[in-house]
C-alpha positions as MATLAB code, in Angstrom:
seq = 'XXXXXXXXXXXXXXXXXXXXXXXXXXXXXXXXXXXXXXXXXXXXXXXXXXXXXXXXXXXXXXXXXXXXXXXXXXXXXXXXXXXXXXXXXXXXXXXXXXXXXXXXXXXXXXXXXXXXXXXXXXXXXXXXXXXXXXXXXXXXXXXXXXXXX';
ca = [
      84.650  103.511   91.134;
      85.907  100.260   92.307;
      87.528   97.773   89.764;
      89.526   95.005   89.212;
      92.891   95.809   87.240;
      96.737   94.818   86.446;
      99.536   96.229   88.009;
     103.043   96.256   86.114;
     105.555   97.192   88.852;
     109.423   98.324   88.405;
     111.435   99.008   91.310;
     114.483   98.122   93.436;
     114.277   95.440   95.985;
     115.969   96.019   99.175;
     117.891   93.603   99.920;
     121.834   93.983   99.043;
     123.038   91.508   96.138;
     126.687   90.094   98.086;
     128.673   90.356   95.000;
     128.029   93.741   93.923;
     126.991   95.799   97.105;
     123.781   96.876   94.763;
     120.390   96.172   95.148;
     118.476   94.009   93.022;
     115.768   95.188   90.697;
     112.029   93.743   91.069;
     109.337   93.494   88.463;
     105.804   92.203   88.900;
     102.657   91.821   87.699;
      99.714   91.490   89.606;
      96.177   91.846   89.894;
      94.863   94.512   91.968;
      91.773   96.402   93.345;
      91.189   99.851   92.522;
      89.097  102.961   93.791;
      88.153  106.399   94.647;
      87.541  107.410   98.277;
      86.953  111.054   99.725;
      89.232  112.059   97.045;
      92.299  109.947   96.912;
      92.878  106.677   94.790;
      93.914  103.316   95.875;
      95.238  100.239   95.004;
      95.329   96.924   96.957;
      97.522   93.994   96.153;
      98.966   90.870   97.865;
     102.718   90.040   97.150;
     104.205   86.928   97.896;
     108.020   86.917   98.861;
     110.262   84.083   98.748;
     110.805   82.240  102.112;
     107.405   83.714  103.392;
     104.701   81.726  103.176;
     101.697   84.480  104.084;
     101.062   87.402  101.455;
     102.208   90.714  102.313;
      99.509   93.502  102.231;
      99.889   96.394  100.302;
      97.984   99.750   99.831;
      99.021  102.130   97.825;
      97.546  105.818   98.086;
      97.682  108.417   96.090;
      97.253  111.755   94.602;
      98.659  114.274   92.405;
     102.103  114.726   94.261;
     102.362  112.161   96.422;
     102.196  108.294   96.892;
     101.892  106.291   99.802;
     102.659  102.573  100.237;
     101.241  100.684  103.451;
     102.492   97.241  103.980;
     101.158   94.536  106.315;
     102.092   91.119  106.913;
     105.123   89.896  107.840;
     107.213   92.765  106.572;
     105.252   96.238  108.299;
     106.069   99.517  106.578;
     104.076  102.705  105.872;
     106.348  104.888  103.034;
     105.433  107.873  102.268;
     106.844  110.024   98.976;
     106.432  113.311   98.729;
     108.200  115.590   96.189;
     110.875  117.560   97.768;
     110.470  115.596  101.393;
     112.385  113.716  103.280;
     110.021  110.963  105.660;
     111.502  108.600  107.856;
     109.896  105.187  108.906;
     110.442  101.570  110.796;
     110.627   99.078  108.089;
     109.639   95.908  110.197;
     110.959   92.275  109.196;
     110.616   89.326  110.761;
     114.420   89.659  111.378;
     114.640   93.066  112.998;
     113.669   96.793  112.403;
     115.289   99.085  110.307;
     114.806  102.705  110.155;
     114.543  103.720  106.291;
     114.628  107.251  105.204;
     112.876  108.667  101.658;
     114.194  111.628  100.317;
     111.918  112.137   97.554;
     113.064  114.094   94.304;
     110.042  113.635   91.972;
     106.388  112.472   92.383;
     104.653  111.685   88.429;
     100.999  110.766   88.485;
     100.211  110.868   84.934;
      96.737  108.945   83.174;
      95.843  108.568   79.396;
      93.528  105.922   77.941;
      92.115  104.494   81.150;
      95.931  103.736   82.228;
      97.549  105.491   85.218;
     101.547  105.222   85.669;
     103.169  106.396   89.018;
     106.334  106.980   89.478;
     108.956  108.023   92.582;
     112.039  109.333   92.439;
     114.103  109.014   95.862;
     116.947  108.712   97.636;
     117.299  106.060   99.983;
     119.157  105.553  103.689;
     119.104  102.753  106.170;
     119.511  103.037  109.523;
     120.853  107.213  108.672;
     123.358  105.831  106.565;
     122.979  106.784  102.311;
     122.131  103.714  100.326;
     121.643  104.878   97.035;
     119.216  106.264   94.630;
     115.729  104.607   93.497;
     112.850  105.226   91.265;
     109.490  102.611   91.536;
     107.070  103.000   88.674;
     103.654  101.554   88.824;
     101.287  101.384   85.998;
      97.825  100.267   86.259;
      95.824   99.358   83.641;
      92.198   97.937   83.141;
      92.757   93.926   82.800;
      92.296   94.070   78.977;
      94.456   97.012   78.207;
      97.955   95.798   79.813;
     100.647   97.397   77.857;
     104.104   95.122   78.797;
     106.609   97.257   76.619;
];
């Protein structure tokens, strides 16, 4: 199967807001491409981040306990979550490397009514140094179905 669909996306953005020390939450909704290959799913998106003027890449894979996220562009990461792992990785800026860890609590691949929703719950360090805790969620819908409660 291979279909156009919406992706609502929650999640926590890098990047340390000045005043608080806290990073600042993201949501987004795109369109995406999804489909089945040699039993995983996918989903392919472009995101556009201010002060960059190329899309970023992403892929997402996944299956029942565990979700990958592949960025290309000018920001370069490959994160991988699986429940009860810790995986380290080079996230890759235009401004330097940092070396991200993801110490995964909970994986949640759930589907009902033609709608999946993904969801990570992690731990996050930078450079081997605790940052704090994070969950993404991801729910992807068929473009006619988009629930935005």
């Amino acid at each position: 199967m291979d279909k156009e669909v919406l992706l609502a996306m929650k999640g926590m953005q890098f990047a340390l807001n000045e005043d608080t020390g806290e990073g600042e939450p993201i949501e987004i909704i795109t369109n995406a491409r999804y489909y089945e290959k040699n039993n995983s799913r996918y989903l392919m998106y472009d995101e556009m981040l201010e002060g960059i003027e190329e899309p970023i890449s992403n892929l997402v894979k996944f299956g029942p306990d565990s979700i990958e996220v592949t960025k290309k562009g000018m920001i370069n990461v490959h994160m991988v979550f699986e429940e009860g792992k810790q995986n380290l990785t080079s996230y890759q800026t235009p401004f330097g490397s940092l070396m991200i860890g993801i110490n995964t609590h909970k994986v949640e691949v759930t589907e009902h009514d033609e709608c999946i929703h993904l969801e990570a719950q992690y731990g996050l360090d930078i450079n081997y140094e605790f940052l704090s805790d994070c969950v993404i969620s991801m729910d992807i819908s068929p473009k006619n179905k988009l629930d935005l409660s």
